[in-house]
N, C-alpha and C positions, 0 to 999 in steps of 0.2 A: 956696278960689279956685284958680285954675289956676295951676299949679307950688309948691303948695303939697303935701306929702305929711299923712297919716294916718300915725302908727306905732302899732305894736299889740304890746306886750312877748310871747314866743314862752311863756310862762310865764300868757298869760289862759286861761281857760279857754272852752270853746265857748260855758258861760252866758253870762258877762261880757261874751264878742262880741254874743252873738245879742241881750241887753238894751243894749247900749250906745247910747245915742241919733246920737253921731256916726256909728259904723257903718252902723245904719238911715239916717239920711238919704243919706249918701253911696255905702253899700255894701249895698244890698240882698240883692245874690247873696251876699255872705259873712253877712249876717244869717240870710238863711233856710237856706246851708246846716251853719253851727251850729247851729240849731235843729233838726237834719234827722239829727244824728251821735247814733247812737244812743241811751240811751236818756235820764232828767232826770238820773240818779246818773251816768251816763257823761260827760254835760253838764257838771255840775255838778264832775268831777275831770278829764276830760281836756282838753288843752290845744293849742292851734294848733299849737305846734313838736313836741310829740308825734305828732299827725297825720301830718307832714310827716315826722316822723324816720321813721316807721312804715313810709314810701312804700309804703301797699298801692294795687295799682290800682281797687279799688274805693272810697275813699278821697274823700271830698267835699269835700274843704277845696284838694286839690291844684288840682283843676280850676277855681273860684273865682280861684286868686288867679293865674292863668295870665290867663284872662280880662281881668281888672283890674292887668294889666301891671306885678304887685306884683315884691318881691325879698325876697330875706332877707338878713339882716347878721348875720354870724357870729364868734366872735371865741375864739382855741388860747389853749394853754399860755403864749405868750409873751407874748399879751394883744394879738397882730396881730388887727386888723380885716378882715374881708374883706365884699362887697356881690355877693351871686349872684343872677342873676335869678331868677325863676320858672322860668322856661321852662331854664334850665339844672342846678335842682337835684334831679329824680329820675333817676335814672342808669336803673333799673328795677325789677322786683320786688325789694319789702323794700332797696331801695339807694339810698342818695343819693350826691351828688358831697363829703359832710363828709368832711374828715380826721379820722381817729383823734379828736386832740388836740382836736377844734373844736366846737361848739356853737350852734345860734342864738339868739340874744339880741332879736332882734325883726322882724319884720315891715313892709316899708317899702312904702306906697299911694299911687300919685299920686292926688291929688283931682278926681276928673272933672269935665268943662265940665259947665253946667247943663243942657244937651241930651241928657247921656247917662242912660242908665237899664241897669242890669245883674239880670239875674233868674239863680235855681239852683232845677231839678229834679233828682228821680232816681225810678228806677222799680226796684220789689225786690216780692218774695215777698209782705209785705204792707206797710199803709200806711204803716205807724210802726215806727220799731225794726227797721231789716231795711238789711240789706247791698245796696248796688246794685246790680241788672244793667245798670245804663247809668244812668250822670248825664249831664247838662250845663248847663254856666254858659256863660252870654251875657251881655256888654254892649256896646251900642248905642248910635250917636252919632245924634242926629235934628236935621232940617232940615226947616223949614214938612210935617211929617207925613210925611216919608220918611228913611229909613235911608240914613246917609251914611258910615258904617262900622258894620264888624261885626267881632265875635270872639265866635267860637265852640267852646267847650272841648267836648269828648266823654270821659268819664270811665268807668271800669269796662269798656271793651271791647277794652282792650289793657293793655299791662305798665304803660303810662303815659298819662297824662292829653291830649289832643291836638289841636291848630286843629283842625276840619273847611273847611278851602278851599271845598269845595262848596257848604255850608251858609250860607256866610259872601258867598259870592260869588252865590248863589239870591235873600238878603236885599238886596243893593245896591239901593237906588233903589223900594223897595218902602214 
C-alpha cells in the first residue's frame, strides 16, 4: 500500500531478488535486472550492496533503484544509522558517498500506487552474460492509459547512472 516501503537486506543476493515474489509484483525493473547481472553462479553469490559498493557505471542494479526512488541505510563503527538516497549514493567511477567505517545494511522501496509499472533493459555485446553499453530502468505512473509521470534512469553511458529529462519529459501525457 502506498507509504508502505519494501526492505531488501544488502546481503540478498541477486537470485533471492529476482525469485522473490514481493519483488516481482511490486518491483519489476529490480526483478528483471537481477536477473540480468551476470551470470546464475554470479546470481547466485552476488549481492545488492555488493553491486552498489562496486559503483561500476555499467552496473544494473544502480540504475533500478534510482528509478524506484529507493535509498540505502547504512550503519559505522559506532553503530550510527544513516538513510542515503539513491540518487545521492554513487559519487562516481568505483566510488560511493560511504565512510570508511560504514556499511549498508539494507535497501529501503517505497511501494508504488497500483498505476505504476517500472521495467529494466540493457543492451551489451551479447544477450546474456555481457556488461552493458546502455541500460535503463523506468517506472511509470499511469492514468485512464496515459503516462502521468515518468522516471527515466540511463545506465552505462556515463560515470553514473542518470534522469534523462528528455526521455521523461517525451513520455508525459502519452
Amino acid at each position: 500500500q502506498r507509504g508502505q516501503t519494501l526492505r531488501i537486506g544488502a546481503l540478498c543476493t541477486h537470485t533471492w531478488v529476482e525469485e522473490d515474489a514481493l519483488v516481482g509484483q511490486f518491483f519489476p525493473a529490480l526483478r528483471d535486472a537481477c536477473g540480468n547481472v551476470g551470470s546464475k553462479q554470479i546470481r547466485n553469490r552476488g549481492t545488492l550492496g555488493g553491486s552498489i559498493g562496486n559503483a561500476s557505471p555499467a552496473g544494473d542494479i544502480y540504475p533500478v533503484l534510482l528509478a524506484l526512488d529507493a535509498s540505502a541505510q547504512t550503519i559505522n563503527s559506532t553503530g550510527t544509522i544513516r538513510v542515503i538516497p539513491a540518487a545521492e549514493l554513487i559519487a562516481g567511477i568505483g566510488k560511493t558517498v560511504l565512510r570508511r567505517d560504514e556499511v549498508i545494511t539494507e535497501f529501503v522501496l517505497p511501494i508504488p500506487d497500483r498505476n505504476a509499472v517500472s521495467a529494466f533493459a540493457k543492451l551489451g555485446e551479447r544477450a546474456k552474460v555481457t556488461i552493458a553499453k546502455i541500460n535503463l530502468a523506468a517506472a511509470l505512473e499511469l492514468q485512464g492509459g496515459h503516462i502521468t509521470a515518468a522516471k527515466i534512469v540511463l545506465g552505462a553511458v556515463s560515470e553514473k547512472a542518470f534522469f534523462s529529462a528528455r526521455a521523461q519529459e517525451f513520455l508525459m501525457g502519452r
